[in-house]
N, C-alpha and C positions, 0 to 999 in steps of 0.2 A: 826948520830944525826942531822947534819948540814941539810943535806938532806930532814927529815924526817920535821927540823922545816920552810924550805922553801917551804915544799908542803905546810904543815898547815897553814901556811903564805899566802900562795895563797889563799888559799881555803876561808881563812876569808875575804880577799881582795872580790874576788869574792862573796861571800854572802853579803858583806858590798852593793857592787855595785850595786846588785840586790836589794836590802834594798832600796837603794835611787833611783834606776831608779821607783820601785816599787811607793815610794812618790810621787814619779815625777809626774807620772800615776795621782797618786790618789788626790793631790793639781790641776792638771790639768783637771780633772775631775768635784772635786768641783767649779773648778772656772768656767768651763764651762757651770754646771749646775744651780750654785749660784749667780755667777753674770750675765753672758753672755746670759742667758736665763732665767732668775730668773721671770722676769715679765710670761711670757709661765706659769711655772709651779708653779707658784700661781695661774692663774687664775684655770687652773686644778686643784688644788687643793679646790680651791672657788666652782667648778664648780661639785665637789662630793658634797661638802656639804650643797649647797645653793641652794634651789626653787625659781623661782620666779610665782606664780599665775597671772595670767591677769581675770581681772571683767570687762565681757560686761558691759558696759553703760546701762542702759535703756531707751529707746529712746523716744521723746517726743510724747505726742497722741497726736492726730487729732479730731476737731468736727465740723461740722456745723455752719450755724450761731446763731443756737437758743441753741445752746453748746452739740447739740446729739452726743455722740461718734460716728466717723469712723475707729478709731482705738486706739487701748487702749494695755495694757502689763497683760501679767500674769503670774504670780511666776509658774516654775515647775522646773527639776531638771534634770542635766547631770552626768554623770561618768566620773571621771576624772583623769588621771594617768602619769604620768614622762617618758619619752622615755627611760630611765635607766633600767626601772623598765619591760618597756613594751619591750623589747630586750631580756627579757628572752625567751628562746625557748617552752617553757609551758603553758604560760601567757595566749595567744589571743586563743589558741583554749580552756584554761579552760574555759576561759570567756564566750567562744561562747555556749559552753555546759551548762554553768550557765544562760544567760540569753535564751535560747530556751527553758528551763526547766522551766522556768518564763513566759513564754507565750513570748519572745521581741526575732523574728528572725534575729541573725546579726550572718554574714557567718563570718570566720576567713579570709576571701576576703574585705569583706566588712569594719573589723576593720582596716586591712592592707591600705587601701585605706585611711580611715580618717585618721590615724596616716598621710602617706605619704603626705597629705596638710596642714597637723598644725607644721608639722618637721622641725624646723629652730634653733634648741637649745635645747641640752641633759638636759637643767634642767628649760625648760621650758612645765610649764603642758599643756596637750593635753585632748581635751574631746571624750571621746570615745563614748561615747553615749547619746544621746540629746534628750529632751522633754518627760523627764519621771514624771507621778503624785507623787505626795506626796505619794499613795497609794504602786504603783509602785516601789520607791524606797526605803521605809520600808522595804517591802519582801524581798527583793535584799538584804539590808544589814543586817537582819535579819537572813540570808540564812547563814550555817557557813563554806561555801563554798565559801564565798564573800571575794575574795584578800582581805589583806590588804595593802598590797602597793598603793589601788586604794581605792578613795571618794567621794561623792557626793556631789555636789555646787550647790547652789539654784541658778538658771538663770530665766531671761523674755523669754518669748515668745509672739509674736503677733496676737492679735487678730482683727478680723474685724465686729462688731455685726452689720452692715449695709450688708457683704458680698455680693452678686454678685448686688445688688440695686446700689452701687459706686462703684465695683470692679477698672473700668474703668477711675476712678480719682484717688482714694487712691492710687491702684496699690499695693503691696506688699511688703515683704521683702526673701531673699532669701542666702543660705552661700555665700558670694565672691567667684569668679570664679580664676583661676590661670591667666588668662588676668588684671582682676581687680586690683589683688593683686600686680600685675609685675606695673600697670601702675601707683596705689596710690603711694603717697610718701611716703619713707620710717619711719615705727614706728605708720604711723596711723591706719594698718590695719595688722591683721597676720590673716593668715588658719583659718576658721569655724566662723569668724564672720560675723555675718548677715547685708547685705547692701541693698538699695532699689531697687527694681528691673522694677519698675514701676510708674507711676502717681505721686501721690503727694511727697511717698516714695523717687521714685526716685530722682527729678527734688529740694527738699528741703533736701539729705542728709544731707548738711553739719550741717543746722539747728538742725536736728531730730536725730541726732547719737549719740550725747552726748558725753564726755569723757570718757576714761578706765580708770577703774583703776586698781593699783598693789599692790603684798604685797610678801612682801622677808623673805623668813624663812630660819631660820638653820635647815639642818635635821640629823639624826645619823646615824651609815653604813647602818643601813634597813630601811633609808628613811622616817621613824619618825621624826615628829616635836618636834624638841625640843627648841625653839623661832620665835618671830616674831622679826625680823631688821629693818625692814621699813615697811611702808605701805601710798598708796594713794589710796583714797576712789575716786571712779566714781562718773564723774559728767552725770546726766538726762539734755537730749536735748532738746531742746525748742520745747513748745506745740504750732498747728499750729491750726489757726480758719480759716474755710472755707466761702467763701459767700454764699456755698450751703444751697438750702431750703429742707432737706430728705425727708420733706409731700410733696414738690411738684415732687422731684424725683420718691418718688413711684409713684404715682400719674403716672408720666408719663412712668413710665416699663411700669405700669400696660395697661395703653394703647398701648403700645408697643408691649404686648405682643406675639400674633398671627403675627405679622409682622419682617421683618428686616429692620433696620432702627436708626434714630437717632430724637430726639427730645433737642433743644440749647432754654434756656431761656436766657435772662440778661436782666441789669438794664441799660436804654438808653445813662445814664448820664455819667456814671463811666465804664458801662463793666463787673461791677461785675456780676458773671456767679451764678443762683441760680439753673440751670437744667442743665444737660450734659448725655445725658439718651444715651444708644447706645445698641441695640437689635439683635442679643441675647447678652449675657452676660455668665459670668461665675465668680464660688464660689473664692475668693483671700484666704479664708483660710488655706485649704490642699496646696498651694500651699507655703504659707507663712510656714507650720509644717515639709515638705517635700513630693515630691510625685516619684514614681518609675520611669523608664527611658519609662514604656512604657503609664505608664499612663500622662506622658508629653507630650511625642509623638500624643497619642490621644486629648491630649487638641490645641496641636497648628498644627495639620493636619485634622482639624473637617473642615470639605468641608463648613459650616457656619461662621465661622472664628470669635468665640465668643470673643477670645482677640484682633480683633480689634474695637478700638475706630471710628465707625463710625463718629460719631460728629465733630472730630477733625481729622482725619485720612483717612475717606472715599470721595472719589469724584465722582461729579455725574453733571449732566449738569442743570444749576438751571434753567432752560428752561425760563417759562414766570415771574418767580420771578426776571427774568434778566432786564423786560422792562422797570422797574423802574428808573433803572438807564441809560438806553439809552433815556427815556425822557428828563431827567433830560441834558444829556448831548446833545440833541438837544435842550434844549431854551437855554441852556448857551450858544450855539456858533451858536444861531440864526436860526439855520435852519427852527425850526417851530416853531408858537406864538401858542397859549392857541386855538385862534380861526381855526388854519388851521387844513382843512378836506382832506382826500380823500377818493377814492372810493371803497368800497371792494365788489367785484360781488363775491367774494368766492374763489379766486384765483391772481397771480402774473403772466400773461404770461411772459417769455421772447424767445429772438428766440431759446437758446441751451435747452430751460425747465421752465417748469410751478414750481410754488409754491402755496401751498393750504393753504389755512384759515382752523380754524377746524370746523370752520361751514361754512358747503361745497355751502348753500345756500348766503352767504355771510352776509354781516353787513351793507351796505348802506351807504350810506356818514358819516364819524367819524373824529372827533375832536380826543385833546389827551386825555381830559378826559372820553372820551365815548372809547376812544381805550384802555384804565387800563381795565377801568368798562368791558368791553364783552371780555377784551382778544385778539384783532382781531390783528392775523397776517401780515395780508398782510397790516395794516395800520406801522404796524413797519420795516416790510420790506423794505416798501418804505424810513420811516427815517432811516432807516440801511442804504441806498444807497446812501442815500444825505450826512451823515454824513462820510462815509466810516471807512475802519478800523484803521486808524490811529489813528481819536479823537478816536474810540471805545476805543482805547487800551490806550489813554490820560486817559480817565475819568477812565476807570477800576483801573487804576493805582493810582489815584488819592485816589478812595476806598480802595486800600490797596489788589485789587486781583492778583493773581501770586505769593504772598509771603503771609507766614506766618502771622495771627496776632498778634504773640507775647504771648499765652496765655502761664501762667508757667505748663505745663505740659510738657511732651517730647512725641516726636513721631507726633507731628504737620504736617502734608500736607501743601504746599501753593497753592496746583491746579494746573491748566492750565491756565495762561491766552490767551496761544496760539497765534494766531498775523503771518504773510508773514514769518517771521525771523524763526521762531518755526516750521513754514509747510517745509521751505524748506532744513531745517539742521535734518529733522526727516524724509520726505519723498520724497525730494529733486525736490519736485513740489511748479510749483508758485501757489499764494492764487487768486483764484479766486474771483467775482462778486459773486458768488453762498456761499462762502464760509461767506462773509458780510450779507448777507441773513439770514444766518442760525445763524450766531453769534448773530445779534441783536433781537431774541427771545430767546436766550441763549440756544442755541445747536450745533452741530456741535463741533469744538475740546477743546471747550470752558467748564473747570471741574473748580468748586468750592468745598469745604467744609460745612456742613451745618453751620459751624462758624461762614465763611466769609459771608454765605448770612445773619444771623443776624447782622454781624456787618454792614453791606451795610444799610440796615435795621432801625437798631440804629439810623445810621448816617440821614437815613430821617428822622427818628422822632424826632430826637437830633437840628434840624436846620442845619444840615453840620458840626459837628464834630465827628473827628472818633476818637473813646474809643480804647483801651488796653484792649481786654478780660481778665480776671483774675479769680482764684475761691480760692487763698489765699488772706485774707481782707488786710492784710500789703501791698500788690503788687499792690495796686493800682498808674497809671500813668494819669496825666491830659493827658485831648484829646485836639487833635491837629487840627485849623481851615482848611477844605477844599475850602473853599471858593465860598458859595453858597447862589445867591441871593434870598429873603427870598421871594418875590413875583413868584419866577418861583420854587421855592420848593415849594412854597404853590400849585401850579395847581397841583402838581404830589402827591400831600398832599391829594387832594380834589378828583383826579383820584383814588388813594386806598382807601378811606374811600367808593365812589360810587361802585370799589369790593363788598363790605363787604353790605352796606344799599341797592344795587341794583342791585347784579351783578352775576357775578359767585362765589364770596366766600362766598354766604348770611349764609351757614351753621355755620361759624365762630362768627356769632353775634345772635346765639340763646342761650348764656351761662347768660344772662341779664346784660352784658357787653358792649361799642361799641369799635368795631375793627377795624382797617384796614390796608388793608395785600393786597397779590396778590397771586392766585392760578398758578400753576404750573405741568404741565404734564412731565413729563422727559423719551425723548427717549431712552429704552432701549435695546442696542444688541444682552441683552443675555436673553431676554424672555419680559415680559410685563414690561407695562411702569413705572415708579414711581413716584409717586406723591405727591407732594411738596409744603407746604402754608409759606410764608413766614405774619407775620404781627406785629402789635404795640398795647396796649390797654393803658389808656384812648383814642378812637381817637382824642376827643380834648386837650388832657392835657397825651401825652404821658409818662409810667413808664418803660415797661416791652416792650423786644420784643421777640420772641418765632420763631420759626421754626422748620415746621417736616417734614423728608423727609422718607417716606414710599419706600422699595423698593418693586418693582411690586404692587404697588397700585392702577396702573391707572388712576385714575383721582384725584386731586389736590383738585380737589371741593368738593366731596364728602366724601372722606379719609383724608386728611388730614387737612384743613381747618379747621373741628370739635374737632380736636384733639387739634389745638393749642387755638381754643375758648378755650377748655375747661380748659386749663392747666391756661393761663392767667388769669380766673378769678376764679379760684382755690387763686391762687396769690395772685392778689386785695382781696380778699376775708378773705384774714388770712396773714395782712402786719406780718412783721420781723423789727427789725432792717434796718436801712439805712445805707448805707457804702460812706462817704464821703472823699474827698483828706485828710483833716485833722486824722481824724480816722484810717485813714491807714497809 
């Protein structure tokens, strides 16, 4: 019996032991999981049952100065679904099968892809499919084939009712790219939200993007709502006014049309930009709704290269629109008075090479103002030579050539202003005699934008201050004195008006307007020439200064001279709104 009750004796011993190491286990367990990690497995716990939705903002529209929309929102509608929900192994190819059946092709590639950009949080909602009609998405959820784990949110989408007439300022909107997104700061941007991709879009996001907002719901194991917890309503981003004038924009496609090229108006005083035309052009719509990888392909390897911005982006040698300003910077530093002549037999011997006037018969004895008025080469050659290129490169700089002028758009060129320094760190040759020559009718390595020739431009008809282009009315910057005596501006004043009353750009002052401007041939490399008017209208009481550069136009006189008559007193013709420092 003894025996029998020490085994038994054991045995409970042993069960006991296993009883509490069993505890043991299991207090260490709980504590492990309840306190030690407690925070973890709540949030997992939160993170089954709580959504959070994100609402695009609707972003501010854009108009003109006379209030025409350039870009405006319009209600349409996404599909939207939980990464929870969308991990089911059945889910995206039901889908795909549901909406191909619906007329709306999206491969189960294609959903894979969108989820894979919006995926940063199991209970945060993803939009699987974007920019569906009200018509559209009745069917769908109509359809009783239509998940219900998945809903439709009314969203904006961007419209552009001016489309390719401004493509080239507004610019667009487009989803964020995985660059974009890595490079925003964290919270301001997640997968599929639409950012500017362009123009005004661009260059004013932070204005036009508005706030998101959020709204946090409970939901039950099948992902049914069963409350709202919070919510923050989206804030709408500020509406932008443009100093454009859309009549005279069209106005100037439409001249535009049959060519390539850019046509730049503004206002003398301020810089406010009411034309920015750049030929050809291309629709911002499809591109702002989404377009395939090859129809992108084809919009920006189009051998006419309709998304760039001529006007602001294109350079070109402003040839004789240049001499204005080498006048100018010959009586400033004395070289030549009002009265000095020389001689133009039609040509510039020198001993290594001749240079040609383009009237091969020549000009005869010219002054400066006779040298504006006919254009004559060889009379600038010679103040090229006197002056050499170092003031050249003073005074250019002076106007603000080589650099940007600052207008708020992205994608700005600042040219060439070219110069000894430039020749020999590019071709490791020194800058010749020849090379002065050719600068000071503005050819040779010497590239402007059609911008900077209007603001060069401006600046004469302004008395010598240079404006801030701008084409947002807020954005306006006082102009900054260059420092130009108002008697030796006046001759080069009196030299572009005889252009225009007697000269080579008479075509520019048949609009019942007076002009005055300077005509411009521009040698080109790669085929014919192009031709370029730079000018100012009132010429006594300047407003408005305009520039159009035609490419292969050939001549400045005939081409494009008429173009900017016409646009100028298109202008004068049907005033706007004035944009002064105060108002902006």
């Amino acid at each position: 019996m003894l025996e029998i009750r020490d085994l038994l004796d054991a045995r409970l011993k042993a069960l006991l032991y296993g009883i509490l190491v069993t505890l043991a286990i299991l207090f260490t367990g709980l504590y492990f999981f309840q306190v030690i990690h407690a925070d973890k497995y709540v949030r997992l716990a939160y993170g089954n049952r709580l959504r959070l939705i994100r609402f695009s903002p609707p972003r501010g529209e854009i108009y003109d100065r006379n209030g025409v929309p350039l870009a405006v929102n319009e209600t349409t509608f996404s599909i939207m679904g939980y990464p929870l929900d969308l991990d089911k192994s059945d889910m995206l190819p039901h889908l795909s099968r549901l909406l191909s059946d619906h007329g709306i092709p999206m491969s189960v590639e294609d959903l894979e892809k969108t989820i894979k950009k919006q995926r940063w949080a199991p209970y945060r909602v993803i939009r699987l499919v974007p920019n569906l009609t009200m018509a559209q998405m009745a069917e769908l959820v109509a359809d009783p084939e239509f998940p219900n784990q998945l809903f439709p949110m009314p969203v904006w989408r961007r419209i552009y009712p001016a489309g390719s007439l401004a493509a080239n300022i507004t610019g667009y909107v487009g989803e964020i790219s995985e660059n974009e997104l890595r490079d925003s700061r964290p919270g301001d941007y997640v997968g599929g939200d639409l950012v500017g991709k362009g123009g005004i879009e661009r260059y004013y996001e932070e204005r036009l993007r508005g706030a998101a907002g959020e709204e946090a719901i409970e939901v039950d194991a099948k992902g049914r709502k069963v409350r709202t917890i919070d919510s923050r309503a989206s804030g709408k981003g500020q509406d932008i006014r443009l100093t454009l004038d859309m009549g005279a924009q069209k106005l100037a496609t439409e001249l535009l049309s049959e060519y390539k090229g850019a046509i730049v108006v503004m206002d003398v005083k301020t810089g406010a930009v009411l034309v920015l035309a750049s030929s050809p052009t291309y629709d911002n719509n499809p591109l702002a709704w989404g377009v395939s990888a090859k129809e992108w392909q084809e919009i920006t390897e189009d051998k006419d290269k309709p998304m760039l911005d001529r006007s602001i982006s294109g350079v070109y040698p402003p040839a004789s629109t240049f001499k204005a300003l080498v006048a100018l910077a010959a009586l400033e530093e004395n070289v030549v008075t009002p009265s000095t002549t020389f001689f133009c037999s039609g040509a510039l011997k020198l001993p290594s090479r001749t240079f040609r006037c383009w009237k091969r018969s020549g000009h005869g004895n010219v002054n400066l103002t006779g040298a504006l008025q006919n254009s004559c080469d060889v009379y600038f050659y010679q103040v090229g030579m006197k002056l050499g290129i170092d003031r050249l490169l003073k005074w250019g700089k002076k106007f603000g050539l080589g650099t940007p002028t600052g207008i708020d758009l992205p994608g700005e060129s600042g040219g060439n202003a070219a110069g000894p320094e430039w020749k020999k760190e590019r071709f490791k040759e020194n800058w010749y005699q020849g090379d002065t020559i050719n600068y000071s009718i503005g050819q040779g390595f010497l590239l402007l934008t059609p911008l900077q020739i209007a603001r060069l431009y401006a600046a004469v008809a302004n008395g010598g201050h240079l404006v801030t282009p701008h084409v947002a009315s807020m954005n306006f910057q006082p102009p900054t004195e260059i420092g130009l005596l108002p008697e030796k501006l006046a001759v080069v004043q009196k030299g572009l008006d005889y252009v225009v009353s007697r000269g080579t750009g008479a075509r520019a002052g048949r609009f019942g307007i007076t002009v005055a401007g300077k005509t411009g041939t521009a040698q080109n490399s790669h085929g014919l020439d192009h031709a370029v008017f730079a000018g100012y209208a009132p010429a006594d009481n300047p407003q408005y200064v305009a520039v159009a550069m035609v490419e292969a136009g050939e001549h400045g006189s005939s081409v494009a001279s008429p173009i900017v008559g016409e646009i100028l007193a298109h202008i004068l013709s049907h005033p706007a709104e004035s944009y002064d420092a105060q108002e902006n």
